[in-house]
C-alpha positions as CSV (number, residue, x, y, z in Angstrom):
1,X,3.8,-15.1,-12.1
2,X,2.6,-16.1,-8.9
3,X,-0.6,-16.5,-6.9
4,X,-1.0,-14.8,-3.2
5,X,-3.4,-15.3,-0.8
6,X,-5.1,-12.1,-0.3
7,X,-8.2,-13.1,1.7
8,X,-12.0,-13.3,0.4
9,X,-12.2,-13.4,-3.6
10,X,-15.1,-11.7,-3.7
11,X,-14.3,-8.7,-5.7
12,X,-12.7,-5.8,-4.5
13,X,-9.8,-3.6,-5.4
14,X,-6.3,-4.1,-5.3
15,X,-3.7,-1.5,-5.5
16,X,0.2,-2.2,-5.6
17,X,3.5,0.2,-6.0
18,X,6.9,-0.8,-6.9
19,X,9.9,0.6,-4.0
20,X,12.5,2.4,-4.9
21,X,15.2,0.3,-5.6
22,X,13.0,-2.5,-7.1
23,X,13.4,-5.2,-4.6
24,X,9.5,-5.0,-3.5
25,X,6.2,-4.9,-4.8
26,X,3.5,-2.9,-2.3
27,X,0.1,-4.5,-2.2
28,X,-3.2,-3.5,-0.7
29,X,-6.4,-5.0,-1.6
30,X,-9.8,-4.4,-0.2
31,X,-10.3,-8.4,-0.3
32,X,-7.7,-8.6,2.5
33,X,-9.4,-5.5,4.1
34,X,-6.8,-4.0,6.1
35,X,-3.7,-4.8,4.7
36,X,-0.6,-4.2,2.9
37,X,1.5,-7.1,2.1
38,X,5.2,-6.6,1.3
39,X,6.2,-8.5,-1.6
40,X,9.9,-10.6,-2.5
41,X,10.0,-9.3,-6.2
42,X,12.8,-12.1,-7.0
43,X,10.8,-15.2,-5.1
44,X,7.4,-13.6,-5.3
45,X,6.6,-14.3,-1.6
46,X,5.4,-12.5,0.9
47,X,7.4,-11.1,3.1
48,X,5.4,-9.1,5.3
49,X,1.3,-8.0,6.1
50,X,1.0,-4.7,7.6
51,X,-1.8,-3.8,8.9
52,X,-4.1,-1.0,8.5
53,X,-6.8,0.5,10.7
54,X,-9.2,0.0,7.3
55,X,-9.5,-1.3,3.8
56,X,-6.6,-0.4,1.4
57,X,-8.0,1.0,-1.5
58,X,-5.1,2.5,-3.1
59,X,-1.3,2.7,-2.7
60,X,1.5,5.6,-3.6
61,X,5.1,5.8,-2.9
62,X,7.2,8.9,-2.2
63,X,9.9,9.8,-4.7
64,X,12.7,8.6,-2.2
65,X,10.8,5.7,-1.3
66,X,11.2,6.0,2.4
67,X,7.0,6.8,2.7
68,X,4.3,4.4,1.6
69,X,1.1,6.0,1.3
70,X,-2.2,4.1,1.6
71,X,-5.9,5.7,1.5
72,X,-8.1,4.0,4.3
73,X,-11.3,5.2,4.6
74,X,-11.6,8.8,4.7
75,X,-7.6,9.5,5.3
76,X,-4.2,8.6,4.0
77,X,-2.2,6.4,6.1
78,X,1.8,7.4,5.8
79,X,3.6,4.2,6.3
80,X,7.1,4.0,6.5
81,X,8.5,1.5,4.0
82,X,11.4,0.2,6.5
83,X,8.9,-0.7,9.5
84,X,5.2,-0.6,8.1
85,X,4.5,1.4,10.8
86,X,2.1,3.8,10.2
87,X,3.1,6.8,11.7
88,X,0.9,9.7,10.5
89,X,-2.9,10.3,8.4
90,X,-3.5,12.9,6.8
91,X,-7.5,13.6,6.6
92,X,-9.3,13.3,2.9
93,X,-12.7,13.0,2.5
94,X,-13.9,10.4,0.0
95,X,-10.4,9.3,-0.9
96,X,-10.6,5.9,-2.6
97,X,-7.3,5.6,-4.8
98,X,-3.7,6.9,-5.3
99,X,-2.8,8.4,-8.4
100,X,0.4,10.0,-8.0
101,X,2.6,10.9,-5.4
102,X,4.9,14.0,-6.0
103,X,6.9,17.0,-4.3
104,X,5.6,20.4,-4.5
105,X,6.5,22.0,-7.3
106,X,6.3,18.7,-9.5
């Protein structure tokens, strides 16, 4: 257990996915705003902030764990997991969480 400084504690959402090969933990958290904080799973620090062009309101991985998908605003943000460089949005209107993140077909 650990406590991280994600900005303001008033209220707010916070999201997180585990990568691929388990080494780190994805945060976003509309009390940071625009952000998503790469996690040390084994020391529970932070070892990056990315950030976003808007509050982080939910997070989703790909299956091969090379995308991180974030919903900001009215779009998701495709982010890859090496860089946290966003490098595509894909436009969804009202899009406030991440469920599930799957290939077509399953």
């Amino acid at each position: 257990t650990a406590k991280m400084d994600l900005g303001s504690v008033d209220g707010g959402r916070t999201s997180a996915v585990m990568s691929a090969d388990g080494d780190t933990l994805f945060v976003g958290s509309a009390r940071d705003g625009a952000a998503v904080y790469a996690v040390d799973v084994e020391t529970l620090e932070i070892r990056e902030r990315w950030p976003m062009t808007s509050t982080v309101t939910g997070l989703g991985l790909s299956g091969d764990g090379l995308r991180l998908y974030a919903a900001v605003d009215d779009r998701v943000a495709i982010v890859d997991t090496a860089t946290g460089r966003a490098f595509a949005a894909l436009s969804f209107e009202g899009v406030d969480s991440i469920l599930h993140v799957a290939t077509q077909g399953t």
